[in-house]
Each structure stands twice: as structure tokens, then as C-alpha cells.
ZAMIKE-76666 format. One record per residue: residue number from 1; x, y, z of N, C-alpha, C in turn; residue in one letter. Coordinates in steps of 0.001 Angstrom, whole numbers. Atoms other than C-alpha are relative to their C-alpha. Layout:
<rs>
+-----+---------+---------+---------+---------+----------+---------+---------+---------+---------+-----+
|   n |  n.east | n.north |    n.up | ca.east | ca.north |   ca.up |  c.east | c.north |    c.up | res |
+-----+---------+---------+---------+---------+----------+---------+---------+---------+---------+-----+
| NUM |       X |       Y |       Z |       X |        Y |       Z |       X |       Y |       Z |   A |
...
+-----+---------+---------+---------+---------+----------+---------+---------+---------+---------+-----+
</rs>
This chain:
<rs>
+-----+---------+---------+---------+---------+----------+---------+---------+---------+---------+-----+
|   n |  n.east | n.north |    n.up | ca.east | ca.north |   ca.up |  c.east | c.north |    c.up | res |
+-----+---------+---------+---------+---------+----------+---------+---------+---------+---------+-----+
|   1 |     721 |    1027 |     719 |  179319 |   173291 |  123144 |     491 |   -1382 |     412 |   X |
|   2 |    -687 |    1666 |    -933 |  181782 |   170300 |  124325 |    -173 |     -63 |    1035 |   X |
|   3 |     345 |     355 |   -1331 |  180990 |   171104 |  127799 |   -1703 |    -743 |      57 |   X |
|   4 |    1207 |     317 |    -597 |  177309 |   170536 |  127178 |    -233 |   -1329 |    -807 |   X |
|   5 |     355 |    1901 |     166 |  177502 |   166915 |  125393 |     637 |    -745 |    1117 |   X |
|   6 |    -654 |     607 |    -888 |  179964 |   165946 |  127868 |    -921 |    -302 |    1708 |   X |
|   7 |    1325 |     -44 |   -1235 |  176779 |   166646 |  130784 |    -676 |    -876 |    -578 |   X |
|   8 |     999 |     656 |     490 |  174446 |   165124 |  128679 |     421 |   -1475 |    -116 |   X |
|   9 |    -338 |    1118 |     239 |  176532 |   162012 |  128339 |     -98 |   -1046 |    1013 |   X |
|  10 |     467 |     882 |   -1109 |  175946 |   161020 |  131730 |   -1074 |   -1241 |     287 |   X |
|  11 |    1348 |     840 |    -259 |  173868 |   158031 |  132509 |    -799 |     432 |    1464 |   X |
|  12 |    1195 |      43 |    -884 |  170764 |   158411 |  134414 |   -1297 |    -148 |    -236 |   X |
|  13 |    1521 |    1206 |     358 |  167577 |   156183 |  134532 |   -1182 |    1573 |    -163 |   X |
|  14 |     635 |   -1030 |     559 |  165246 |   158218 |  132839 |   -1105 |    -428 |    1081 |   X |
|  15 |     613 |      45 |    -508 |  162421 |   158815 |  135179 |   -1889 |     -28 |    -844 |   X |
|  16 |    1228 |     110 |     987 |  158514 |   158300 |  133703 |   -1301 |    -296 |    1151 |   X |
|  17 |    1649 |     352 |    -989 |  154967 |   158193 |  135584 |   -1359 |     776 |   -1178 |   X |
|  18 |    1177 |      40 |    1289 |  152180 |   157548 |  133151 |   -1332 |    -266 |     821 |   X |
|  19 |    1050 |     442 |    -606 |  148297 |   156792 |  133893 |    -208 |    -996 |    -800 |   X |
|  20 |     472 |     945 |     424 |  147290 |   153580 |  132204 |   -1415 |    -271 |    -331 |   X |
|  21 |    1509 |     826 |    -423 |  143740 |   152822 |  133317 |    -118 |     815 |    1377 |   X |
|  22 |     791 |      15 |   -1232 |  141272 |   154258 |  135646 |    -767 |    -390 |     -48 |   X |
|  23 |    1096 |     403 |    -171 |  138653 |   152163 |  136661 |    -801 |    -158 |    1756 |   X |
|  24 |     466 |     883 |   -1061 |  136367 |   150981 |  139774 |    -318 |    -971 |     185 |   X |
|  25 |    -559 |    1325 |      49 |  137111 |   148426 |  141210 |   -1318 |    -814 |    1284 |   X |
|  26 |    1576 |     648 |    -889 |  133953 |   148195 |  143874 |    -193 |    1098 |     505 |   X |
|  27 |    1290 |   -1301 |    -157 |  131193 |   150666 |  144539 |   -1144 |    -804 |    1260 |   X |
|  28 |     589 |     340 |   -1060 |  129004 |   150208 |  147780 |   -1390 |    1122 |     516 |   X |
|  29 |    1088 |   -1566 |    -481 |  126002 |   152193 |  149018 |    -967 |    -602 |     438 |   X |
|  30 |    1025 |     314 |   -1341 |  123477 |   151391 |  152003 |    -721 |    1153 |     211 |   X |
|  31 |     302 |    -827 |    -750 |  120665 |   153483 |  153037 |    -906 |   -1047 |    1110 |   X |
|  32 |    1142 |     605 |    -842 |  118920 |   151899 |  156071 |    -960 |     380 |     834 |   X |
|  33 |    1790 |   -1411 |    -660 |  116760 |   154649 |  157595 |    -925 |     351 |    -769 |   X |
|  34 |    1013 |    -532 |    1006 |  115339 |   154937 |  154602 |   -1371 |   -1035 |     267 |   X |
|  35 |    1033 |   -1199 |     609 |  111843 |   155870 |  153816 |     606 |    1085 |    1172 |   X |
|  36 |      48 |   -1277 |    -563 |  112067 |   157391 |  157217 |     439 |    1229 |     176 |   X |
|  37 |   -1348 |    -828 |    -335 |  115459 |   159068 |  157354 |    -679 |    1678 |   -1069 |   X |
|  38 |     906 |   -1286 |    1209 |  113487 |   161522 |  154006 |    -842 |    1090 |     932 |   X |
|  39 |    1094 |   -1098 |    -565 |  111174 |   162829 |  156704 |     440 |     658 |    1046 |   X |
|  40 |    -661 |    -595 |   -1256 |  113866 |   163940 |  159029 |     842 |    1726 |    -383 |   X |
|  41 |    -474 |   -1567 |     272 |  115144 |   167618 |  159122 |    1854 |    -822 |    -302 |   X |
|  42 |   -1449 |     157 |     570 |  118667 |   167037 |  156446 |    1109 |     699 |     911 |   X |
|  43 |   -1737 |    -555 |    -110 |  121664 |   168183 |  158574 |     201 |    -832 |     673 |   X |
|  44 |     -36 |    1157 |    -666 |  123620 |   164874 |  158861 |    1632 |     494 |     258 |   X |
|  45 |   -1416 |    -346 |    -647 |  127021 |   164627 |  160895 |     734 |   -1204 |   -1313 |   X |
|  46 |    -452 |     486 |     193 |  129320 |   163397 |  158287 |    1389 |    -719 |     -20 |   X |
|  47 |   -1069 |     -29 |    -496 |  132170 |   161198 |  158743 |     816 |    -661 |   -1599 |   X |
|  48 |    -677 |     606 |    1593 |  135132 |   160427 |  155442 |     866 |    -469 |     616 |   X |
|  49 |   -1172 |     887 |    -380 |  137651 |   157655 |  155555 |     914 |      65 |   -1175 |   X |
|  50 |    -813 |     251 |    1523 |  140530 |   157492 |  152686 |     394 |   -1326 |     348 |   X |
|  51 |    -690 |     918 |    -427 |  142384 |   154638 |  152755 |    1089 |    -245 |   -1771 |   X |
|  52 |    -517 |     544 |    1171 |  145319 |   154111 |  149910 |     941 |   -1105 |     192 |   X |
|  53 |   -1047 |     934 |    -112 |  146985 |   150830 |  148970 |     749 |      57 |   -1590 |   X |
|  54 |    -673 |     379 |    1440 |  149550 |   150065 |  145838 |    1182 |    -961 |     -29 |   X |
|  55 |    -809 |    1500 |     492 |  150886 |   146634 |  144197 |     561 |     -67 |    -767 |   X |
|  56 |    -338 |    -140 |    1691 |  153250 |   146352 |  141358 |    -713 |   -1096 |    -223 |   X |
|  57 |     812 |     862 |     410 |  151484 |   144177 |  139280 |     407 |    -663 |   -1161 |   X |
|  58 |   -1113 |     817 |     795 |  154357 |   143121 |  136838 |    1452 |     365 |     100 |   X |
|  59 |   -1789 |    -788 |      48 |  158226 |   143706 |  135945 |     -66 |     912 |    -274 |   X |
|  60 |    -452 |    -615 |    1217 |  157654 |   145999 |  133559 |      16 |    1646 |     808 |   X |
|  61 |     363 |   -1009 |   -1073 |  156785 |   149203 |  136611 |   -1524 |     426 |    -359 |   X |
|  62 |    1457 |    -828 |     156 |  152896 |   148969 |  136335 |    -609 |    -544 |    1312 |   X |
|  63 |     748 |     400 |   -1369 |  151032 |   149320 |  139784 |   -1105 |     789 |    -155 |   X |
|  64 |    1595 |    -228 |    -247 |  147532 |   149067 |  140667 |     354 |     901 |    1509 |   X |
|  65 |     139 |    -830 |   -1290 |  146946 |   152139 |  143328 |   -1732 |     105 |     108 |   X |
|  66 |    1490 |    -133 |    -772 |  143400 |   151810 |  145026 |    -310 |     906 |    1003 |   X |
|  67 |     651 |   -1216 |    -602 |  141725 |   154938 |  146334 |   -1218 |    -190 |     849 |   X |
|  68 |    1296 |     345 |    -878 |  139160 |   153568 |  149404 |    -434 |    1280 |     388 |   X |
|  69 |     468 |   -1260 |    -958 |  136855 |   156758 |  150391 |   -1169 |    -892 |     778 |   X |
|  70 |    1576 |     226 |    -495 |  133968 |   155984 |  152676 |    -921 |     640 |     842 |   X |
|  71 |     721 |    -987 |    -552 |  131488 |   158349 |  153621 |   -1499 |    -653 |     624 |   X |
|  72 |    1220 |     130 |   -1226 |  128970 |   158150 |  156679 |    -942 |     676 |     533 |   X |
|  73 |     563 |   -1003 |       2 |  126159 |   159975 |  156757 |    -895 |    -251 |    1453 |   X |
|  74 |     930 |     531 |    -829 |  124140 |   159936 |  160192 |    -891 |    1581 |     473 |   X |
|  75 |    1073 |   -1130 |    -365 |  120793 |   162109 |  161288 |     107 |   -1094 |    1448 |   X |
|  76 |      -9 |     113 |   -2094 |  121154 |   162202 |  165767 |     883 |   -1361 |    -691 |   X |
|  77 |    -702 |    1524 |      60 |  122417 |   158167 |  165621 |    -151 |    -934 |    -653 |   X |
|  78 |     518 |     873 |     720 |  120588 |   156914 |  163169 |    1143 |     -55 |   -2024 |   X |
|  79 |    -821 |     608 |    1477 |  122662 |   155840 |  159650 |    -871 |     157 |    -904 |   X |
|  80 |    1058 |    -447 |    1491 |  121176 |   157938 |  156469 |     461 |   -1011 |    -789 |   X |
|  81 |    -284 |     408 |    1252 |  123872 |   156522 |  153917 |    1562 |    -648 |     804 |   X |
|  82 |   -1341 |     220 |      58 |  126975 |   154570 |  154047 |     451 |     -78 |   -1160 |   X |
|  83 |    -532 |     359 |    1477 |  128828 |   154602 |  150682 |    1424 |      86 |      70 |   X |
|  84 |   -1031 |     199 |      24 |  132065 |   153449 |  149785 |     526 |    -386 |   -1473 |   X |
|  85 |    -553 |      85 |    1598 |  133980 |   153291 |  146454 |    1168 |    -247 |     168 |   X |
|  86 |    -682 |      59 |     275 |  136880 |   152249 |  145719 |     892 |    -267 |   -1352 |   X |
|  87 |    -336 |    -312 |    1355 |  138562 |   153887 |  143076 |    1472 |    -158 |    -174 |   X |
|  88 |   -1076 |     334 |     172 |  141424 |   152494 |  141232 |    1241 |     179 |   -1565 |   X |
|  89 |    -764 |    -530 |     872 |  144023 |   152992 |  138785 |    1720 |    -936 |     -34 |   X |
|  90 |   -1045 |    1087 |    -137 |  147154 |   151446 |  136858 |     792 |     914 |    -518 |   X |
|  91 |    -877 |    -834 |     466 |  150140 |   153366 |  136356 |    1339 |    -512 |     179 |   X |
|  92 |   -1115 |      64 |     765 |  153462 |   153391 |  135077 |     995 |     639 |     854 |   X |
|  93 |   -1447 |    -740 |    -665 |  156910 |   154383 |  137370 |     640 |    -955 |    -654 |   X |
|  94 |   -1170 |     748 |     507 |  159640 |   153967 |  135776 |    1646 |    1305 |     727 |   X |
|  95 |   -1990 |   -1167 |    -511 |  163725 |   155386 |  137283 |    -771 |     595 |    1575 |   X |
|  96 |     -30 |    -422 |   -1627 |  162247 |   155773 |  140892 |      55 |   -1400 |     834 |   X |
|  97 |    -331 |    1174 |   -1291 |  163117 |   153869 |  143950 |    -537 |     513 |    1518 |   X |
|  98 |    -450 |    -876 |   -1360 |  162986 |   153966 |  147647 |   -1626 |     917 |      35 |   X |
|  99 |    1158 |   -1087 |    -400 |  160899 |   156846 |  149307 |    -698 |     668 |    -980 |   X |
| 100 |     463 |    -773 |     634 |  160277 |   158796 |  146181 |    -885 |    -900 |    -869 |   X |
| 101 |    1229 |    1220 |     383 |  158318 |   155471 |  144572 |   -1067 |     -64 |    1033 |   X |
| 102 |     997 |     119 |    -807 |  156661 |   155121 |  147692 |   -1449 |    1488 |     -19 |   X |
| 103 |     230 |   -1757 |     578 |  155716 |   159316 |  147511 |    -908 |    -297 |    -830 |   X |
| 104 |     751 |      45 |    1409 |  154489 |   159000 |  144317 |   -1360 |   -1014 |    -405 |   X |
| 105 |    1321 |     884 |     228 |  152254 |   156137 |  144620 |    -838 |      34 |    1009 |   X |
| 106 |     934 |   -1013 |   -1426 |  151094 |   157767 |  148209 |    -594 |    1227 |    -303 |   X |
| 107 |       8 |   -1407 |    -293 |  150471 |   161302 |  147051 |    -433 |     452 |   -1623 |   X |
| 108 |     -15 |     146 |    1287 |  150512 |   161535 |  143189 |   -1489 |    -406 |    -572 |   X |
| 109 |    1383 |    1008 |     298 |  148124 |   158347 |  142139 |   -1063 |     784 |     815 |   X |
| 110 |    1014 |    -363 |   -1205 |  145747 |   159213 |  144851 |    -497 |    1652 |    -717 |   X |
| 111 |     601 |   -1163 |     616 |  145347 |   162881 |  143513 |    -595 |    -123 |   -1572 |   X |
| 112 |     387 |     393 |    1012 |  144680 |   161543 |  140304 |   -1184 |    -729 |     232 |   X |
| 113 |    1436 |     718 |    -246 |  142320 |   159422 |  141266 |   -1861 |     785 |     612 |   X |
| 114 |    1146 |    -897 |    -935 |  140252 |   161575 |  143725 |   -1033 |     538 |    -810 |   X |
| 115 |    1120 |    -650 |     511 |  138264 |   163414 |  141364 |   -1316 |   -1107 |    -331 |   X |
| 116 |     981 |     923 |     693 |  137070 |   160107 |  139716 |   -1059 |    -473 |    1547 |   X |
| 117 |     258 |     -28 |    -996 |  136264 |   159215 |  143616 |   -1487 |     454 |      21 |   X |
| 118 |     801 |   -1279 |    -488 |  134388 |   162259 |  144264 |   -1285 |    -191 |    -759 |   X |
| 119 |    1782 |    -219 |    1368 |  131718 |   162311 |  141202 |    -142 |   -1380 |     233 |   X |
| 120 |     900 |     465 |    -406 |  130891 |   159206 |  141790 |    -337 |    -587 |    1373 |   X |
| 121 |     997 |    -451 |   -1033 |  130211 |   159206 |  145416 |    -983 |     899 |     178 |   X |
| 122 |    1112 |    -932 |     417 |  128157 |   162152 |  144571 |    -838 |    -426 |    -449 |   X |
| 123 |    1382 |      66 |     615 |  126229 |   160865 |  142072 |    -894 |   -1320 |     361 |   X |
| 124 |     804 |     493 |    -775 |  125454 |   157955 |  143993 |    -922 |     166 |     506 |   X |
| 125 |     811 |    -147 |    -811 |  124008 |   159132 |  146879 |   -1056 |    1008 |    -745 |   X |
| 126 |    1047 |    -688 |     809 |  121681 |   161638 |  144489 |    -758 |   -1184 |    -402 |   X |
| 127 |    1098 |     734 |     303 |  120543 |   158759 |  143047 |    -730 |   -1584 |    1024 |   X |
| 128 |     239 |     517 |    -848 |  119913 |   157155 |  146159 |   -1027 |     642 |     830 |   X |
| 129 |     895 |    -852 |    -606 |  117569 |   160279 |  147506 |     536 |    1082 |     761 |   X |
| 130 |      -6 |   -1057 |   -1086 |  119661 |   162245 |  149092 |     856 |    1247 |    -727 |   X |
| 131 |    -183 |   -1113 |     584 |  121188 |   165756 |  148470 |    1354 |    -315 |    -625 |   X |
| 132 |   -1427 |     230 |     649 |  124486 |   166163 |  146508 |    1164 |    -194 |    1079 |   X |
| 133 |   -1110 |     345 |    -937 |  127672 |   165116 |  148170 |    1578 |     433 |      36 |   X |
| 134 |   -1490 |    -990 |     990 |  130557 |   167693 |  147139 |    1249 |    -450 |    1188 |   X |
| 135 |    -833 |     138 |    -807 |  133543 |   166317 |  149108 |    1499 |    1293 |    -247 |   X |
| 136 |   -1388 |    -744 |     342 |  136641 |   168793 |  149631 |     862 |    -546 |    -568 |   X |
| 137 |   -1257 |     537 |     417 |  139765 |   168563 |  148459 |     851 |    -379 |     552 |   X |
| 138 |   -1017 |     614 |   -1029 |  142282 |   166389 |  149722 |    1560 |     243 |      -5 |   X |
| 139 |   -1530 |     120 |    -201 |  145763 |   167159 |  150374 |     724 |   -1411 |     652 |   X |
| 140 |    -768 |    2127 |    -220 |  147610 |   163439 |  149780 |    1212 |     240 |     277 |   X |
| 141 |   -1437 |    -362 |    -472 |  150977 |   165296 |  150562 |     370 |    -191 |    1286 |   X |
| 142 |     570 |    -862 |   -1579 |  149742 |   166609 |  154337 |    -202 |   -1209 |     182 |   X |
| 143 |     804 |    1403 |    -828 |  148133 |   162793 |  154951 |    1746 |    -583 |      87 |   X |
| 144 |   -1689 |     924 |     134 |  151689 |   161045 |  153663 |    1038 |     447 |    1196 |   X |
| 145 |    -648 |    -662 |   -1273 |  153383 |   163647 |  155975 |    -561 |     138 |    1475 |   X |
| 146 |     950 |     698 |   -1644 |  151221 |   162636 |  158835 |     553 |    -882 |      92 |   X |
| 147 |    -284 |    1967 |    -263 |  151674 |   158891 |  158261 |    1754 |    -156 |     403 |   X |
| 148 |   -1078 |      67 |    -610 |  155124 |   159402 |  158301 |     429 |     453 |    1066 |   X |
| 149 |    -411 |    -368 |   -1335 |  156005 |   161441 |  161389 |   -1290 |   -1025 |     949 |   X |
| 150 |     586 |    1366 |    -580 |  153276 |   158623 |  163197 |     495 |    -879 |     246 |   X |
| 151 |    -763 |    1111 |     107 |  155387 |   156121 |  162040 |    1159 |     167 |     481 |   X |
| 152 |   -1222 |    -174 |    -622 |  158853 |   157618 |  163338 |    -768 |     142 |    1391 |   X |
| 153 |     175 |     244 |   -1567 |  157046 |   158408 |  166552 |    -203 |   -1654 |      48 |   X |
| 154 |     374 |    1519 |    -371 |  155732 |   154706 |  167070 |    1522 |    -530 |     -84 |   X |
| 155 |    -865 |    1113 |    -264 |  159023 |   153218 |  166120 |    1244 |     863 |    1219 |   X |
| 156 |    -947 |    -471 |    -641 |  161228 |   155950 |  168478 |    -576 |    -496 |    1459 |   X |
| 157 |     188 |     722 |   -1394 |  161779 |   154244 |  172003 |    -106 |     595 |     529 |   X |
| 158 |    1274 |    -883 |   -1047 |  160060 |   155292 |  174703 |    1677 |     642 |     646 |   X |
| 159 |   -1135 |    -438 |    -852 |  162812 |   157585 |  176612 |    -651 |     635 |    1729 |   X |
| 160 |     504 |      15 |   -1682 |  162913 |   157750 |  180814 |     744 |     810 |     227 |   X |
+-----+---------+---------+---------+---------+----------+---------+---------+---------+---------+-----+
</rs>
């Protein structure tokens, strides 16, 4: 029993990651083939972009993380739909530093967000004319662990 207050007595910054607020923060959507693009046989080559950024946005540990998707819809070369959203969110770290702050507001936020993303790029482009827009699921772990081994290659010197 004295061993286990004597553990507990330790200091260490209590760790905390809350959601605050999700909102959007700008919504985008182009069709410019339209009428015609309607009378073309539907199987378009699509292309998705993510893009995440995050700001603290006071002392207190609340950062805005912004979720850019942007999806490109094209029939042969012609441009059905461009739509772009960017979905955002304010959350709460508290007792992280370093890589595992960075992590968390790379990989975390971003999965949180995505769904909100998803439905409404979907229900956009439906109510724009075109068929539903079910995007997969994203692994924000697998991207972070990309970006980083990218980034150690680029900065490791070229060897002869």
C-alpha cells in the first residue's frame, strides 16, 4: 500500500486531447462540363489530394487543425467536378511535446475530422448532379510515416 502512493506521488504533466469545435472553414465545388459532361458515359478517372495544416491558436494548448481534401473528377480530359473542402477543427493538447504533439495533430485530428470531410464532399457533388462520392478510408498514420521517411531522405547527403 506505501509502495503504491509513493508511485503515484510522482510528478507528471497530465496528458489531455479534447475536440472543441468542428466546423468548415471553406467548401468549393466547380462543374464546368456541365450540361454536357450528364450525357457522357459516368466512369470518371478520379484524382484525391489531402493536405493537413495545424496552428496553436492561444497559450492555453488549443489548435486549429485543417483537413484540405480535393477531389477531381475527369470524363477522357474533360473536368466533370472539382470540389474541395476544407474541414476544420479546434482541439485541446495538453502534457505533449516534440514529435508526439506533432503525431497527434498529423494523425489523430485528421482522423477525426475525415468523416466530417467525407459526407460533405459527398453530398455536394449529389447535389451538384452527379453520383454519390464514397471516399475510402484514410490511414493518417501510413501518410505521417511517408512524410517522414521523405523528409530524412531529402535532408540525408547525397553519398559518392
Amino acid at each position: 500500500m506505501a509502495d503504491e502512493q509513493v508511485g503515484s506521488n510522482t510528478e507528471q504533466p497530465q496528458q489531455q486531447f479534447a475536440m472543441q469545435r468542428i466546423y468548415t472553414k471553406d467548401l468549393s465545388f466547380e462543374s464546368p462540363a456541365t450540361p454536357a459532361v450528364f450525357k457522357e458515359q459516368w466512369q470518371p478517372k478520379i484524382n484525391v489530394e489531402l493536405n493537413t495544416r495545424a496552428e496553436p491558436i492561444d497559450e492555453e494548448g488549443n489548435f486549429d487543425v485543417v483537413l484540405t481534401v480535393t477531389v477531381t473528377a475527369k470524363v477522357e480530359e474533360e473536368t466533370a467536378f472539382l470540389v474541395e473542402v476544407q474541414q476544420a477543427g479546434i482541439f485541446f493538447l495538453q502534457g505533449f511535446e516534440g514529435e508526439e504533439l506533432r503525431r497527434i495533430l498529423r494523425t489523430a485530428a485528421p482522423n477525426i475530422l475525415f468523416p466530417f470531410a467525407r459526407e460533405t464532399l459527398d453530398s455536394t457533388c449529389v447535389k451538384g448532379g452527379f453520383p454519390a462520392l464514397m471516399l475510402a478510408p484514410v490511414n493518417f498514420e501510413a501518410l505521417y510515416q511517408q512524410a517522414l521517411a521523405q523528409a530524412q531522405t531529402a535532408e540525408a547527403p547525397a553519398k559518392h
